[in-house]
Structures are given as structure tokens and as C-alpha cells.
C-alpha positions in Angstrom: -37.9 -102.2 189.8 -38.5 -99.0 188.1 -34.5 -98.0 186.6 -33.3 -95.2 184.6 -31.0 -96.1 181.8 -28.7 -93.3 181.0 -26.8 -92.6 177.9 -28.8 -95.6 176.4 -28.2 -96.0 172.4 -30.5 -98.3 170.1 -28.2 -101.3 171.1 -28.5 -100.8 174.9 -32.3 -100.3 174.3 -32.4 -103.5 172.3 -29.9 -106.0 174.2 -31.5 -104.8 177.6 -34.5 -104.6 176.9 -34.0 -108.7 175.4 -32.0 -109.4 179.1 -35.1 -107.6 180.6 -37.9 -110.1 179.5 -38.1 -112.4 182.2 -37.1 -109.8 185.5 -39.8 -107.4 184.1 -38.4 -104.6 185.4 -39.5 -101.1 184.3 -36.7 -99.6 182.2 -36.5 -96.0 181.2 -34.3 -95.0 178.1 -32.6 -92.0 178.0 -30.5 -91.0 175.3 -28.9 -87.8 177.5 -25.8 -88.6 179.4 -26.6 -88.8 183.2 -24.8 -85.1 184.9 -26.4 -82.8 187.2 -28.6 -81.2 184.8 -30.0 -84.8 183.5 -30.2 -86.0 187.0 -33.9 -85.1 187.3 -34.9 -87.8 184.8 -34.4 -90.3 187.3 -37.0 -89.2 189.5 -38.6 -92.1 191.6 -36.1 -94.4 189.9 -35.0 -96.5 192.5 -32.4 -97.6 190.2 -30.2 -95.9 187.7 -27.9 -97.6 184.9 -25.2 -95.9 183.4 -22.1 -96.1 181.3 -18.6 -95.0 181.4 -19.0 -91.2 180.2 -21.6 -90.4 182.7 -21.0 -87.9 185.3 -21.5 -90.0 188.6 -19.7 -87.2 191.6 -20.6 -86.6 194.6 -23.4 -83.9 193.8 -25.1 -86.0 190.8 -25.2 -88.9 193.9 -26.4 -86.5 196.2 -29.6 -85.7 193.7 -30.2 -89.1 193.1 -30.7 -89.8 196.8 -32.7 -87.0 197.2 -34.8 -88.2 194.4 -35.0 -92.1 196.2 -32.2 -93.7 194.0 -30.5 -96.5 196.1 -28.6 -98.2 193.3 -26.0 -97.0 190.0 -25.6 -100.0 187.8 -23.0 -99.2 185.5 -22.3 -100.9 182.3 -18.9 -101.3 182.1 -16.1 -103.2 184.4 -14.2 -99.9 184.9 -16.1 -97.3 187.4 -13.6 -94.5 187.6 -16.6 -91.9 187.1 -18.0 -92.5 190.1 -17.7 -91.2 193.0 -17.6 -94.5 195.7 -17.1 -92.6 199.3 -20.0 -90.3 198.3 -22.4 -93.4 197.2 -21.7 -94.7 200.3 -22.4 -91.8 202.1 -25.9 -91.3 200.5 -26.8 -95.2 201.4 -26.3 -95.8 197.4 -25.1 -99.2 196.4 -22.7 -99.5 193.3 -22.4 -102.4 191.3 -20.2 -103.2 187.9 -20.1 -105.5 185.7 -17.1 -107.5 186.5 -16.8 -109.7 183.9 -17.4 -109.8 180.5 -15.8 -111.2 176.8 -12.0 -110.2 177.6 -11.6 -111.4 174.5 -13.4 -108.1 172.5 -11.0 -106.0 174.1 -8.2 -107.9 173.5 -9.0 -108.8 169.9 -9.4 -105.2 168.8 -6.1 -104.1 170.1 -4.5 -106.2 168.3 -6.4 -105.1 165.4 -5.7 -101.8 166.1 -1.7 -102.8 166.3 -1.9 -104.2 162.7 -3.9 -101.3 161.3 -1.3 -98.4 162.7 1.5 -100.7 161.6 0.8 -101.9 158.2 -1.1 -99.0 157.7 -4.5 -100.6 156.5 -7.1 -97.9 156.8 -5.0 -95.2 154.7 -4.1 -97.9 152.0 -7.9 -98.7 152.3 -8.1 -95.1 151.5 -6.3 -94.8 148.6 -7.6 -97.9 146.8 -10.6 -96.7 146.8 -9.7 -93.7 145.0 -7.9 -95.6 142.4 -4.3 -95.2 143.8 -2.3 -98.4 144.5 1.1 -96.9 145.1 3.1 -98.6 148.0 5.1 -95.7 148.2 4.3 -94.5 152.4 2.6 -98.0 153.6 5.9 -100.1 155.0 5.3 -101.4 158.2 7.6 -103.9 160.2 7.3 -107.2 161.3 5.8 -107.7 164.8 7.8 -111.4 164.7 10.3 -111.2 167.0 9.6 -107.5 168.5 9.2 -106.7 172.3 5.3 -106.3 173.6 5.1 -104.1 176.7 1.5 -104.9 178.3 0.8 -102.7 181.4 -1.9 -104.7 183.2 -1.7 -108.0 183.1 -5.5 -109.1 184.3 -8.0 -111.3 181.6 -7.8 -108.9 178.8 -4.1 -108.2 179.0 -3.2 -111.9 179.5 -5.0 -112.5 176.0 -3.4 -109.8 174.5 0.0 -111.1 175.3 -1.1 -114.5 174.3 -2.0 -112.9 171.3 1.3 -111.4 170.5 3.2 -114.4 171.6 1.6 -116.3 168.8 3.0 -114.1 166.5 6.5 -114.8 168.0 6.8 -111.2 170.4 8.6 -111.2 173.5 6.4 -110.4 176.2 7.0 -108.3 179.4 4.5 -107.3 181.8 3.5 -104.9 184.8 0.9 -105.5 187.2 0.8 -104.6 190.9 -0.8 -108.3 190.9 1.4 -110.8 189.4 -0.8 -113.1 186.9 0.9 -116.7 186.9 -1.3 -117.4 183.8 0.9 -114.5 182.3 4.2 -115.8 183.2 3.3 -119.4 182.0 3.4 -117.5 178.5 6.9 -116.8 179.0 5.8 -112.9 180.1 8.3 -111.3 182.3 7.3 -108.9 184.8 9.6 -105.7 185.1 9.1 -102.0 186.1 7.4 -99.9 183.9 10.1 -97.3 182.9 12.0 -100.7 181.7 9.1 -101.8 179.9 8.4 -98.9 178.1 12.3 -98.2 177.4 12.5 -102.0 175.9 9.4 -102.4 173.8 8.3 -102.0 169.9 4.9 -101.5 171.3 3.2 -101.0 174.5 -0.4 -101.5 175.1 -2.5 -100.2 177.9 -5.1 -102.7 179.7 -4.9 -101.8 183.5 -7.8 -99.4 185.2 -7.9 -95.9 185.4 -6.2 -94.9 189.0 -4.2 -91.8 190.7 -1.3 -94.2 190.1 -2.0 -94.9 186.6 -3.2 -91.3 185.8 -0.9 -90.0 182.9 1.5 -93.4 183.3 2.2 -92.6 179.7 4.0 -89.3 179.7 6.7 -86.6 178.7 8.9 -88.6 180.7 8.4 -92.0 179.8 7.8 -91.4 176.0 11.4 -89.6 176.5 12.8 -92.9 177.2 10.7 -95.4 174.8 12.4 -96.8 172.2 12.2 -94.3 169.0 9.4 -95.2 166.7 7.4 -97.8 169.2 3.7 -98.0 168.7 1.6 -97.2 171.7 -2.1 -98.8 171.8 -4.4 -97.8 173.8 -8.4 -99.7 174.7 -8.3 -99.0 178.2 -8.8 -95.3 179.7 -8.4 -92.3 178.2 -6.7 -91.0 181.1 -3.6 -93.6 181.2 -2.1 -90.9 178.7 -1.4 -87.5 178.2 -2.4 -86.7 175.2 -0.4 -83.4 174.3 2.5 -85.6 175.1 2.1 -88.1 172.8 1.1 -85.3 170.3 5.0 -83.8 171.2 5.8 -86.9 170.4 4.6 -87.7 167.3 5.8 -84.9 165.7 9.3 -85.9 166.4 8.8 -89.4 165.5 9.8 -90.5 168.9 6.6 -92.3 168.8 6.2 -93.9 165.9 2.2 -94.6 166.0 -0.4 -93.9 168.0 -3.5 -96.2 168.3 -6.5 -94.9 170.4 -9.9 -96.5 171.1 -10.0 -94.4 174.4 -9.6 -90.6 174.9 -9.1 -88.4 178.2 -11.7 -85.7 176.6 -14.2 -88.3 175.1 -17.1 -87.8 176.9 -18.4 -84.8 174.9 -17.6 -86.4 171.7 -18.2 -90.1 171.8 -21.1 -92.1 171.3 -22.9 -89.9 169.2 -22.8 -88.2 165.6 -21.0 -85.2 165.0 -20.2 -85.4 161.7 -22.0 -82.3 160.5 -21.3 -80.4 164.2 -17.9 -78.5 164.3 -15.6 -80.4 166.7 -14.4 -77.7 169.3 -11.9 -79.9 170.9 -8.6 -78.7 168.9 -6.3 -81.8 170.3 -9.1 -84.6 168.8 -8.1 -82.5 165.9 -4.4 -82.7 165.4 -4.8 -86.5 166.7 -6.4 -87.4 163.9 -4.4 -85.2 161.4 -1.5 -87.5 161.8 -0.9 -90.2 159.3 0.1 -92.6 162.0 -2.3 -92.3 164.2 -5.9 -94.4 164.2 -8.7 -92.9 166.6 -11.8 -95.1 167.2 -14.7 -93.9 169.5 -14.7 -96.4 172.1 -15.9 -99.8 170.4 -13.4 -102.2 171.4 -15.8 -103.6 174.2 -18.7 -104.3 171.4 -19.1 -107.5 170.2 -22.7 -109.4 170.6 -21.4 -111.7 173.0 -19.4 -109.1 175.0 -22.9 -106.5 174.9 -25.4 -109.3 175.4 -22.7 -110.6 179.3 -23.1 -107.1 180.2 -26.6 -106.3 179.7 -27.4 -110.1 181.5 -25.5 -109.3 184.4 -26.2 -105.9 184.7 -30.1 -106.9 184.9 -28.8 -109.6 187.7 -27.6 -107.0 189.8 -31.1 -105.2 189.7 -33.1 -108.2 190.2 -30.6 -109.0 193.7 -31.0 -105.8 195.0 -34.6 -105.7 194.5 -35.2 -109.1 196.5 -32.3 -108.0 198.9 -29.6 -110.5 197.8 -26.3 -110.3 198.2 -24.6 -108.4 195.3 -22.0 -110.6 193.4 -20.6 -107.3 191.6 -21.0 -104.8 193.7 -18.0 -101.8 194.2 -17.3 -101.1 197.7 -15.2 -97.7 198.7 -11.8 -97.8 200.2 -13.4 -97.3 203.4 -16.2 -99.6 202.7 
């Protein structure tokens, strides 16, 4: 089935491609984000496959209908970007990839935890110059500290088996309950009490109108001064000039980002020699407390190579008119 791939780096080409060999299906590689301007591309596709800064609304859909698209793949398990009631609408099915490695995601926060805390990529910094002071680098223990997790599914369940291993108290929120949490010794409890109580919080729930800006003025107002907030879900779970506020008066006491509201013009490419526009990346990385990373928690071989398989599934089943395993249904649907 002849499928545009959006926003398609070497690795996608490459791991796809390898997923491809035995469905044979005819893939198009395009390095352009799919929006209304790149739409075009995916003339006589019946099939296009995108990722998680592609602009799917409702007039992209409306395009891609026109043009005989009847199916968005998207590569990722999140699918926030697009627009469900309007796919529906224009007869479009919408499938995800439900599953993959929870275990990427999970891993890197907790690298991401250690690296803010102990402060590993600014004394990486300064050995490399020759400079071995100590002198800025204490961290504190994470024995014994309180874990917030706020979403509670695979990848936050690891997490928080993670961090129970290093002797944390765990407390949860989830509008679903996971028993496989609470058999950790996870407590569930509302989220202003969760944030008020923990050393760090981490984010691992899906990007929703509830869970829009669930970090905020108001809740960092009431963490515990000097937490550490991590972040490798959506960018959109925080407001960012908040957590900038609080930063600066060390009410939070380090920020760790793999996500960003604003990414989608900056992530996934190179722009080191380009002058970066967006003035509140800036000052986010100007802290000293603060680790940005452009969206790579997800990729690992194993995590890359589940998503490209199943993503190629979900093509093959719609082309022989299967039922679709994966597939994203709107409220209404």
C-alpha cells in the first residue's frame, strides 16, 4: 500500500524500511513535517505515517481525504496532535502504536533524575576543561526521599519500581488505579498532595484538557521547596514560564525536560548553526539546574524496531481489511 512517511529521519528510513521487507509496501520518505503546506506530498497515498510533532487537525485531514488518504499511522503511543472527530468525519482511520519498550522511557527518566541531581553533565563539563573542583556539584540522596509519579500505566509503574529500589517512597495518581503499582507499596493520593509531599515528581500520564498545564503557578506554589520535577511525557503537562518563575526562586530546585510545549519547531533536527527564536528554550537552558534533551527518551533499538513492526502491522490489516488491533477511535466513535 502506497504510504507517506512524514517527518521520517535516517533511523525511521532504516528501521522501517527493515520492518517493511516482507509486507512490501511502497514507502515514501519525507524528511518535512506533515502540516498543511506539506500535505500535498501525500498525494495518492492511501496511507500516511507520522510522528508526534506533525500537524494532524482538522484541515490537514480534510486534504488528505481529498487527496484519497484513508489511514494516519502514527508512530508514537500518544496521539494528542490529531484531530479524532475530524478523521472520523472524513472516513480516515487512526491507528497508534500502543505498546512498545516501557522500559526506554522509564530508564531515561531516571537517568535524567540522576543527572539534574548529582549534576553529571556540568561536572562532565568541567572535567573536560581540566577543572575538578567539587565546589557547586552536591546533590542529595534519593534513598529515602518521596517520588511523586502522575500516571501510573507501564512506563510509570517501572519508574516507581525503579525508584523503590533505590529505597523512595512511592505515591501515585491515575484516574485508573494500577494494582501492579500498589503491590510496590505505591500509594495513590490526589495530586495537589502529591506534588506538596514529594522530593521529585515525574510526569508519565497522556497529554489531555485535564492534564493540560497540571504542573502550574499553583501547584509549584505548593511543592516542596527545592523538589526536582522530570518530565518524558508531553510537553504540554507543564507550563513552562511557570517552572521558569520557579526556578529562579529556587522553589523548584531542578528541572529535567526530555519533552517541551513549543518543540515542534525545534526538535528533531539541527540547529546548531540557525539562531533559535524561541526566547523561553533559551532561559531553560541557561539555568544550571536544568537538563533539556530533544525528545529521545523513547529511542532505544528495541523500543524503535516494536514501533516500526507494529506500525507496518497496522498498514498490512487495513490493506487486507482486518480488524485493527491499535486503532484510536473518537469519543463519539
Amino acid at each position: 500500500m502506497k504510504t507517506a512517511v512524514f517527518s521520517a529521519r535516517r533511523y525511521d528510513k532504516l528501521m522501517l524500511a527493515q520492518a517493511n521487507q516482507e509486507a512490501g509496501h511502497e514507502l515514501l520518505f519525507f524528511e518535512e513535517r506533515l502540516t498543511r503546506q506539506s500535505a500535498a506530498l501525500a498525494q495518492g497515498c492511501t496511507a500516511v505515517c507520522v510522528f508526534v510533532n506533525d500537524t494532524v487537525d482538522a484541515d490537514v485531514l480534510a486534504l488528505l481525504a481529498g487527496q484519497g488518504t484513508r489511514l494516519v499511522a502514527t508512530r508514537s503511543t500518544g496521539y494528542n496532535q490529531i484531530d479524532l472527530a475530524a478523521a472520523e468525519k472524513h472516513g480516515i482511520a487512526v491507528v497508534r502504536v500502543a505498546d512498545y519498550s516501557p522500559y526506554s522511557v522509564a530508564e531515561f527518566a531516571v537517568g535524567l533524575l540522576l543527572a539534574v541531581n548529582r549534576k553529571i553533565a556540568r561536572a562532565s563539563m568541567r572535567t573536560r576543561e581540566g577543572n575538578f573542583e567539587l565546589d557547586g556539584l552536591m546533590g542529595f540522596d534519593l534513598h529515602g526521599k518521596t517520588v511523586g509519579i502522575i500516571g501510573t500505566g507501564k512506563i510509570g509503574t517501572i519508574f516507581a519500581r525503579i525508584m523503590a529500589g533505590f529505597g523512595c517512597t512511592v505515591l501515585g495518581n491515575d484516574l485508573h488505579p494500577n494494582p501492579a503499582f500498589e503491590a510496590l507499596g505505591g500509594r495513590y493520593v490526589p495530586v495537589a498532595e502529591l506534588i506538596a509531599a514529594s522530593d521529585v515528581v515525574s510526569l508519565h500520564c497522556p497529554l489531555t484538557d485535564a492534564t493540560r498545564h497540571i504542573v502550574n503557578a499553583a501547584s509549584l506554589a505548593q511543592a516542596k521547596r527545592g523538589s526536582i520535577l522530570v518530565n518524558t511525557s508531553r510537553g504540554g503537562l507543564v507550563d513552562t514560564e511557570a517552572a521558569i518563575a520557579a526556578l529562579k526562586t529556587g522553589q523548584l530546585g531542578g528541572l529535567a525536560i526530555d519533552v517541551y510545549e513549543q518543540e515542534a519547531s525545534l526538535f528533531f533536527q539541527d540547529l546548531s548553526s540557525s539562531i533559535i527564536c524561541d526566547d523561553i528554550i533559551q532561559r531553560l537552558v541557561s539555568f544550571p539546574n536544568v537538563i533539556v534533551t530533544g525528545h529521545q527518551a523513547f529511542f532505544t533499538s528495541e523500543a524503535i524496531g516494536q514501533i516500526m513492526q507494529t506500525t507496518i502491522a497496522s498498514i498490512t490489516a487495513f490493506e487486507r481489511g482486518q480488524p485493527l488491533a491499535n486503532q484510536v477511535l473518537s469519543r463519539a466513535g
